[in-house]
C-alpha positions as CSV (number, residue, x, y, z in Angstrom):
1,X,62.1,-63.1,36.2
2,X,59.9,-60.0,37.6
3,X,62.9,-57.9,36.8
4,X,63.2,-58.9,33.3
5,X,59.4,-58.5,32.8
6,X,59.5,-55.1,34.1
7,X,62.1,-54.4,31.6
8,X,60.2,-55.6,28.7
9,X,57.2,-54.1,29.7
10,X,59.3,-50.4,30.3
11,X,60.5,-51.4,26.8
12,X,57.0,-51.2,25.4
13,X,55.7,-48.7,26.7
14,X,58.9,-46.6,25.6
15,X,58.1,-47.9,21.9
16,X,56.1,-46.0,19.8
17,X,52.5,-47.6,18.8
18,X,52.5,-49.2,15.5
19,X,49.2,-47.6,13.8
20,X,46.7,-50.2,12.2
21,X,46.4,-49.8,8.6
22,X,44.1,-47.1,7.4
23,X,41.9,-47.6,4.3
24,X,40.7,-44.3,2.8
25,X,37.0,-43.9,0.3
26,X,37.3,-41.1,-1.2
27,X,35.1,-39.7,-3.8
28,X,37.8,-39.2,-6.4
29,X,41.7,-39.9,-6.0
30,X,44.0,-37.1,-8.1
31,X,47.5,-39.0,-7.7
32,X,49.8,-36.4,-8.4
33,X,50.8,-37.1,-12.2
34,X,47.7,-38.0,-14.2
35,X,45.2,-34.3,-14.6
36,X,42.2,-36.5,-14.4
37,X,41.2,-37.7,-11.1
38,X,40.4,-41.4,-10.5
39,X,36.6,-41.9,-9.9
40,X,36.1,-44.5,-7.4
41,X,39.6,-45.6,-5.8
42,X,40.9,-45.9,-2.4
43,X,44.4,-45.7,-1.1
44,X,45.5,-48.2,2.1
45,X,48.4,-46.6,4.5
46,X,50.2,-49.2,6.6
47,X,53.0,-47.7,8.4
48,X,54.2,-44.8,6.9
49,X,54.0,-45.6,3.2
50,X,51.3,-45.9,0.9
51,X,50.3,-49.8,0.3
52,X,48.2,-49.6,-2.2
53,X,45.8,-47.3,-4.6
54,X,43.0,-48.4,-6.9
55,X,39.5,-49.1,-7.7
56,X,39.5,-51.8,-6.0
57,X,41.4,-52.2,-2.3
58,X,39.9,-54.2,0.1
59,X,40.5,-53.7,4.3
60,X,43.1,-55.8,6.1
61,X,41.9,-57.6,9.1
62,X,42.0,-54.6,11.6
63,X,42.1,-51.7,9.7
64,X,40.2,-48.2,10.1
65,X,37.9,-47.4,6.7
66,X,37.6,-43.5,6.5
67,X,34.6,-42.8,4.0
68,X,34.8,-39.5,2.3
69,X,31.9,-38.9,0.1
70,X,32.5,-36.0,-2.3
71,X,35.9,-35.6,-1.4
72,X,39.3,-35.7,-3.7
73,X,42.6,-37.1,-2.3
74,X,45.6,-36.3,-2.9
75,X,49.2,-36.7,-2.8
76,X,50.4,-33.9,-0.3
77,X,51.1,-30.7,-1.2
78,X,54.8,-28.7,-1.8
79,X,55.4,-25.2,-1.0
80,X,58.5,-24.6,-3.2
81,X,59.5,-20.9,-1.9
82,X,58.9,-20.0,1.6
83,X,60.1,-18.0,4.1
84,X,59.0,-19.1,7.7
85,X,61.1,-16.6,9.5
86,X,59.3,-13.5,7.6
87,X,55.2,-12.7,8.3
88,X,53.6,-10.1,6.2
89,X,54.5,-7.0,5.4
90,X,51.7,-4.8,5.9
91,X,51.8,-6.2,9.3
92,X,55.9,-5.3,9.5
93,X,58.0,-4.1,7.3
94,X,61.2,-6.3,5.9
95,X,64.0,-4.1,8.1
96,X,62.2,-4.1,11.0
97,X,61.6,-7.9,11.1
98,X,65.7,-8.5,10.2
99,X,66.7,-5.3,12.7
100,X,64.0,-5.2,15.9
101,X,62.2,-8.4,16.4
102,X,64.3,-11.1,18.8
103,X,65.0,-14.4,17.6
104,X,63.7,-15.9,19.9
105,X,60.2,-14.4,19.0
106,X,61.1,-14.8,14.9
107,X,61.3,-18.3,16.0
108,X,58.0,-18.8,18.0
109,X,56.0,-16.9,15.6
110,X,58.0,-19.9,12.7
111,X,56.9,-23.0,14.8
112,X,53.1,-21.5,14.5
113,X,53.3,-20.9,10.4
114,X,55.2,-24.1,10.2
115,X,51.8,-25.7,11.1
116,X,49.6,-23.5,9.9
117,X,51.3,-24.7,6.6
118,X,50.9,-28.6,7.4
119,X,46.9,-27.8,8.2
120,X,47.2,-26.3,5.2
121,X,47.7,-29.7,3.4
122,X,51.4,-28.6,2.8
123,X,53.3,-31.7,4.0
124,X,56.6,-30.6,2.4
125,X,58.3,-26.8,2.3
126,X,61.5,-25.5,0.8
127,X,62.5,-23.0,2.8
128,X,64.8,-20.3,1.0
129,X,66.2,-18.3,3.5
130,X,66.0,-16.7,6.6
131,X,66.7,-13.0,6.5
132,X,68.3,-12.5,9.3
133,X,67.5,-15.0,11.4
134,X,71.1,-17.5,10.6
135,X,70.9,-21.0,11.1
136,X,67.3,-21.4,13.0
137,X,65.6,-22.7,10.0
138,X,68.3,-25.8,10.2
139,X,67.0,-25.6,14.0
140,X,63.3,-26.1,13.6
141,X,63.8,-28.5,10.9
142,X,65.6,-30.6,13.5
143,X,62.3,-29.8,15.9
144,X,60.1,-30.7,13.2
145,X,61.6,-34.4,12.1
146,X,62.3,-34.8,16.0
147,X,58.4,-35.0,16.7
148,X,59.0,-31.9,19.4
149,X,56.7,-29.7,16.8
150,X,54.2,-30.4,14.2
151,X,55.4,-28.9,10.6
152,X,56.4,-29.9,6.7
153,X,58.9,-31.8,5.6
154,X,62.1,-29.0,5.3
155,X,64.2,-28.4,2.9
156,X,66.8,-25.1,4.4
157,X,68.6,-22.9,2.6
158,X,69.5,-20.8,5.6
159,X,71.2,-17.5,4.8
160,X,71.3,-17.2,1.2
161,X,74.1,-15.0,-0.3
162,X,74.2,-12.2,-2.1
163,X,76.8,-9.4,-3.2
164,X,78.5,-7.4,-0.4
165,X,76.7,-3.9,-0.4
166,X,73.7,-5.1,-2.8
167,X,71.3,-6.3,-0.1
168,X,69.8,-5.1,3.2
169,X,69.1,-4.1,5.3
170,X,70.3,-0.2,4.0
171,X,69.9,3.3,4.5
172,X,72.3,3.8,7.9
173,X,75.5,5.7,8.0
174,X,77.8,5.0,5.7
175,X,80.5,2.4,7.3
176,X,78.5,1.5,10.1
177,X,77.8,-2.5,10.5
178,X,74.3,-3.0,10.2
179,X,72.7,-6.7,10.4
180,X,72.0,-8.4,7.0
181,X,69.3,-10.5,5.9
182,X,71.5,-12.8,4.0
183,X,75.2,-14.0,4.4
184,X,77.4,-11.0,1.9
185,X,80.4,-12.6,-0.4
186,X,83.0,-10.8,-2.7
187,X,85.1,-13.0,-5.4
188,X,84.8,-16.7,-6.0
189,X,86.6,-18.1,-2.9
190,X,84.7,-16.1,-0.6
191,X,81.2,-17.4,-2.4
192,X,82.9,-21.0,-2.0
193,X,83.5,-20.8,1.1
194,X,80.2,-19.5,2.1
195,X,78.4,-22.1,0.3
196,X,80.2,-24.7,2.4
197,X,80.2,-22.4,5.9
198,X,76.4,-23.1,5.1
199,X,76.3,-26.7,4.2
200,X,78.4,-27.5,7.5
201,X,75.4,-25.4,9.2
202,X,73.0,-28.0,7.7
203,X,71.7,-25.9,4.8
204,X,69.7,-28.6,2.4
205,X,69.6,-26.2,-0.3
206,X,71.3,-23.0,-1.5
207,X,70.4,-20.1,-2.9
208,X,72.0,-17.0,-4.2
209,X,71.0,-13.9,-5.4
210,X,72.2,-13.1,-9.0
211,X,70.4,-9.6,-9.2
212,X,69.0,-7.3,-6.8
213,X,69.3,-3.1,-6.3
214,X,72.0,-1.7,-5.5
215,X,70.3,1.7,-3.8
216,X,66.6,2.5,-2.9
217,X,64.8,3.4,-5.8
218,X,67.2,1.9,-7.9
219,X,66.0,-0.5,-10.8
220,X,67.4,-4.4,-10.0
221,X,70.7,-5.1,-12.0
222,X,72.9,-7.9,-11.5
223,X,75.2,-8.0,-8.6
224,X,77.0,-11.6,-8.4
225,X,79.4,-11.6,-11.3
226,X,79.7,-15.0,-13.5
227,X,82.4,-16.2,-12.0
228,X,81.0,-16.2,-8.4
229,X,77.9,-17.8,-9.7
230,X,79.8,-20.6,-11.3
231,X,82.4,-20.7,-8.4
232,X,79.4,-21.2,-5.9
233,X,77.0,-23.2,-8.1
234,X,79.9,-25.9,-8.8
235,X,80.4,-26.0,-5.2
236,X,76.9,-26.5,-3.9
237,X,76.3,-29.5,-6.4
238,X,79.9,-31.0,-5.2
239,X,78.3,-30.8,-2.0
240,X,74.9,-32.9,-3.0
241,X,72.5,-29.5,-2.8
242,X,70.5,-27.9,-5.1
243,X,71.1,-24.5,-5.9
244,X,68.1,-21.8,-6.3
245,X,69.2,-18.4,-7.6
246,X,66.8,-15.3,-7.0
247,X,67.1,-13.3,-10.7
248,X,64.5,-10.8,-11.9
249,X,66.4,-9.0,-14.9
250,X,67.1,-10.9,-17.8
251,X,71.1,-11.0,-17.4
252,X,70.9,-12.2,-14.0
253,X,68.7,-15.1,-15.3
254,X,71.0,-15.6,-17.7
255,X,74.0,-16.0,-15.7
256,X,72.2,-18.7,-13.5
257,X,71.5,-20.5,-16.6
258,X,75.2,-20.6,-17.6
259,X,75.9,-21.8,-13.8
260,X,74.2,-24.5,-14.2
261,X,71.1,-23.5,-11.1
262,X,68.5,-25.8,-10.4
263,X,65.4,-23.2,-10.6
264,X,65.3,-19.5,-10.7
265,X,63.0,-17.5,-8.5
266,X,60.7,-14.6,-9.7
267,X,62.0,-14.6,-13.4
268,X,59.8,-11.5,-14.2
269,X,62.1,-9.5,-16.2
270,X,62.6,-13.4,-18.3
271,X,62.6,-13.0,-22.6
272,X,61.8,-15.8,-24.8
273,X,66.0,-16.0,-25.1
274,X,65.9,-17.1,-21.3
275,X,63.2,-19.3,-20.9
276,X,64.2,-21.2,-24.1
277,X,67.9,-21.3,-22.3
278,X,66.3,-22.6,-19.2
279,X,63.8,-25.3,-21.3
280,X,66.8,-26.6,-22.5
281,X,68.8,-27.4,-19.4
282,X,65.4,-28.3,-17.6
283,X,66.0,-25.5,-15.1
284,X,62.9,-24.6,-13.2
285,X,60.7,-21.1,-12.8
286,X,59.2,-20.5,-9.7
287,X,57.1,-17.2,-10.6
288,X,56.1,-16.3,-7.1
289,X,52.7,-14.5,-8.3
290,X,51.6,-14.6,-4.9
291,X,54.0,-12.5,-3.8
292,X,54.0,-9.8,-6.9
293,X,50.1,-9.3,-5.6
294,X,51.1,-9.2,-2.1
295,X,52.8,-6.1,-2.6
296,X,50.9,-4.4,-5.0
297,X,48.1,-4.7,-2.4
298,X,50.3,-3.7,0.3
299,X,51.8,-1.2,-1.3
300,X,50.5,0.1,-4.5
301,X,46.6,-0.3,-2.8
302,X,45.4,-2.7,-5.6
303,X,42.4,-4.1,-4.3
304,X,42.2,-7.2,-6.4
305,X,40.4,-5.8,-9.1
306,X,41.4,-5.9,-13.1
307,X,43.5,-4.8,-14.5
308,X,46.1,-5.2,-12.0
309,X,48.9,-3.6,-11.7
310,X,52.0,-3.3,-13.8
311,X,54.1,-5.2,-11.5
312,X,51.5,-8.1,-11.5
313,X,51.1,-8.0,-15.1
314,X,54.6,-8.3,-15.6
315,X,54.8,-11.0,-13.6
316,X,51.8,-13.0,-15.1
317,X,53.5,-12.4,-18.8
318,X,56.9,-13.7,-17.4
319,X,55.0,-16.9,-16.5
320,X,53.3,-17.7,-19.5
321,X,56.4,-16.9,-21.5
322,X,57.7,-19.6,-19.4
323,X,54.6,-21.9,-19.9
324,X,54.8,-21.0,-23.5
325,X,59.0,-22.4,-23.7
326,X,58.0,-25.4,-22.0
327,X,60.1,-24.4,-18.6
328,X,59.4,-26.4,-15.6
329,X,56.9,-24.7,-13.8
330,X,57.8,-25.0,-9.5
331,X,54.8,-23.6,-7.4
332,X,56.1,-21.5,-5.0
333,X,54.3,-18.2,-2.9
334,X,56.9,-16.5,-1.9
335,X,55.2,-17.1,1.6
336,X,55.8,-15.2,4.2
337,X,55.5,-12.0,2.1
338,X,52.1,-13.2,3.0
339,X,50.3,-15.4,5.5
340,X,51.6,-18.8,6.1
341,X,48.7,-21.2,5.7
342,X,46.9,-19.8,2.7
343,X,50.1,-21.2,0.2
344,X,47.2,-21.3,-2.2
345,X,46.9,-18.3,-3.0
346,X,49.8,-19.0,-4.9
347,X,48.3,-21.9,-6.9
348,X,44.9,-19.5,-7.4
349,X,47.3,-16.8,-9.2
350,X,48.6,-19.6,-11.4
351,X,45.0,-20.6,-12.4
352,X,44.0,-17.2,-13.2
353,X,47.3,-16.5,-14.8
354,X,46.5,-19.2,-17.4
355,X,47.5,-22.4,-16.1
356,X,44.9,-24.9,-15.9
357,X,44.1,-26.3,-12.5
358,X,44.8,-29.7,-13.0
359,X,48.5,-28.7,-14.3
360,X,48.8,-26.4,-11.2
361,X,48.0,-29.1,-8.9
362,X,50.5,-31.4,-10.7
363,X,53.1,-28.7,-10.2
364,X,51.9,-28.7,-6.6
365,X,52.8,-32.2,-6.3
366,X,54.8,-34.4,-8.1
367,X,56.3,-31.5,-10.2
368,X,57.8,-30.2,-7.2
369,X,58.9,-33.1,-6.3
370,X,60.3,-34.0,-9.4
371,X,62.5,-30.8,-9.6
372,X,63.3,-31.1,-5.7
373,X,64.7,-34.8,-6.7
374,X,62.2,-35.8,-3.8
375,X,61.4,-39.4,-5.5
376,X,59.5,-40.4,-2.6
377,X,57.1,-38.3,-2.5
378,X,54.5,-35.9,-5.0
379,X,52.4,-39.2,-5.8
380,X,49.7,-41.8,-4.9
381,X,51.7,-44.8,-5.8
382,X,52.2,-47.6,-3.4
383,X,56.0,-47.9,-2.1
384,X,55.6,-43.6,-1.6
385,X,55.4,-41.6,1.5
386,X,52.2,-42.1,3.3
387,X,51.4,-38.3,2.6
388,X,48.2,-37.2,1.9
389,X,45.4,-34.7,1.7
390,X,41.8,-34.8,1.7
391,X,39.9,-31.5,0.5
392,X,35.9,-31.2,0.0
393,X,35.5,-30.6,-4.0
394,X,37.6,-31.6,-7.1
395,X,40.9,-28.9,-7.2
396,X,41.6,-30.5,-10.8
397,X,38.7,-28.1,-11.8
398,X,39.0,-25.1,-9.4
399,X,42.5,-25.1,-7.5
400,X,40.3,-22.9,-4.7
401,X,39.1,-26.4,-3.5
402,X,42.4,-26.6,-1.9
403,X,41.3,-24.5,0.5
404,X,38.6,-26.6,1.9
405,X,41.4,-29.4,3.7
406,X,39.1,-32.3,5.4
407,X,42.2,-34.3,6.2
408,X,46.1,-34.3,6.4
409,X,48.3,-37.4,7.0
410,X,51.8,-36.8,7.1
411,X,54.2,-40.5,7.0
412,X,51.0,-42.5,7.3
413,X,49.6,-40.4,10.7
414,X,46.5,-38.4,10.7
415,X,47.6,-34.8,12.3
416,X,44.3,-32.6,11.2
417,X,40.9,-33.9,10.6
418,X,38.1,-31.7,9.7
419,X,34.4,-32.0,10.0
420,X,32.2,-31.2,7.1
């Protein structure tokens, strides 16, 4: 009998604590689909799901009430084009991250921005390459769901592939093997294969690159032909994955249209011709504004005033050609061109792009989810994933309050609480 209860009592101890429920006042709930916040409601958590959200939710018997005057809650946040391998480039350039800096560090410096991105209120981030660094986002995903780190929710597209000879890094002697930032295919069997090479790595996602240029200096032209697109598209969805296709010249977004993708990334060089295309196969944008004003402060020494650049102004007219066709909108940085953590600048450029806040903070949420076919998460509905944000102000009027994050649960646990 003592052996038995020492057993059961290892047996406990090993088990992890069931949470009591946790009943949340906020000032003002914003649940993901509707653009006007809920005055008034509070949302329960039991376990790791949401229990139940309204005006009128009373505590269980042993649960912990978490008042938050003044506050909005929401559903948690998705970054929908990331890059945790990569850090900014005014602090190093591209090459040098893919040719000098150990994986070992690339990977340390990840684990940090991975939760830098989670305090950020980001509780779920596709990941779309990387550049360089193989199969260590599949790694660190692992880590992540494991409990060994905090971090999002991943979605991994690993290597990404591109044309052989269109991508980098370049500039070395001609016929000399030099590292690449993304996995280089020639012909349809080779792009079929590397799709599933990739998917038997544990790639969630892939992506390819239908455009890019050729040569420094060069403008971007396409570089997969039709055939490989189709070839590798049809074989991602066989395999269950989503397929996001990097195109910035009107041909290359055209070609991932016809290959069925499930967004495009950048679209700045997109006409009224492509974006009606992509409306009406429901393929998604993700504009990446963030990134477009990244580097025209980096490099074109724009210091946020108007008019901005050419390169940014291209960008913003892409998107509202997009908004204007009715093309799903995904909200996505581009992060890791610049700082983990502060994804919303990303939603900011949106707002002053011409999207109204509310609709950028629907794209934030259950739009991303909806284009990710992540149906259990992106809302405040009971039945969902317990994950949620708490920020000081009302981001359905100014997306900046975003930045102001009181309170992050991620599958019904509280991992950062702020002070006011």
């Amino acid at each position: 009998m003592r052996r038995l209860i020492l057993i059961l009592s290892a047996l406990l101890l090993a088990s992890p604590a069931i949470a009591d429920p946790i009943l949340l006042r906020p000032a003002r709930v914003f649940d993901g689909v509707n653009p006007q916040p809920h005055q008034g409601w509070s949302v329960l958590v039991d376990g790791d799901k949401i229990e139940a959200a309204g005006p009128n939710v009373a505590a269980p018997a042993g649960a912990k009430v978490i008042e938050l005057p003044g506050a909005t809650l929401l559903p948690g946040m998705i970054e929908g084009h990331s890059h945790l391998f990569l850090h900014p480039y005014n602090e190093t350039l591209w090459d040098d991250q893919v040719l000098h800096e150990p994986l070992a560090l690339r990977t340390a410096r990840a684990v940090v921005s991975a939760e830098r991105t989670l305090d950020a209120g980001f509780t779920t981030e596709r990941d779309l390459g990387t550049e360089g660094a193989g199969f260590a986002d599949v790694g660190l995903k692992q880590a992540i769901d494991q409990g060994i780190v905090p971090g999002p929710r991943l979605l991994v597209a690993t290597k990404a592939i591109v044309a052989r000879g269109a991508y980098g890094p370049k500039g070395y002697e001609p016929g000399v093997p030099i590292p690449q930032g993304a996995q280089e295919v020639a012909g349809a069997d080779e792009t079929i294969r590397a799709v599933r090479d990739q998917v038997a790595g544990g790639a969630t996602i892939i992506k390819f690159y239908a455009d890019y240029h050729w040569g420094k200096g060069e403008p971007s032209r396409p570089t997969l032909s039709q055939a490989e697109l189709d070839a590798g598209v049809a074989a991602a969805h066989d395999a269950g994955r989503l397929v996001a296709v990097h195109a910035t010249t009107a041909e290359g977004m055209m070609r991932a249209v016809r290959a069925g993708a499930d967004t495009i990334e950048h679209g700045y060089g997109g006409t009224e011709a492509v974006f009606k295309a992509m409306a009406a196969k429901g393929i998604a944008l993700c504009p990446t504004l963030g990134a477009s004003e990244a580097y025209a402060r980096y490099f074109q020494h724009w210091n946020g005033q108007e008019p901005a650049p050419e390169s940014v102004q291209e960008n913003r007219r892409s998107f509202r050609l997009a908004m204007k066709a009715h093309v799903p909108i995904c909200m996505g940085g581009d992060v890791g061109v610049f700082t983990h953590g502060e994804n919303w600048l990303e939603m900011e450029a949106m707002q002053h792009a011409g999207m109204p806040a509310a609709q950028v903070m629907i794209a934030a949420t259950s739009g991303n989810a909806r284009i990710l076919h992540l149906a259990d998460r992106g809302a405040v509905r009971p039945g969902l994933l317990a994950d949620l944000v708490v920020v000081d102000g009302d981001p359905t009027r100014d997306v900046s309050a975003v930045r102001n994050v009181l309170l992050v649960i991620k599958g019904g646990a509280i991992v950062r609480r702020n002070q006011r």
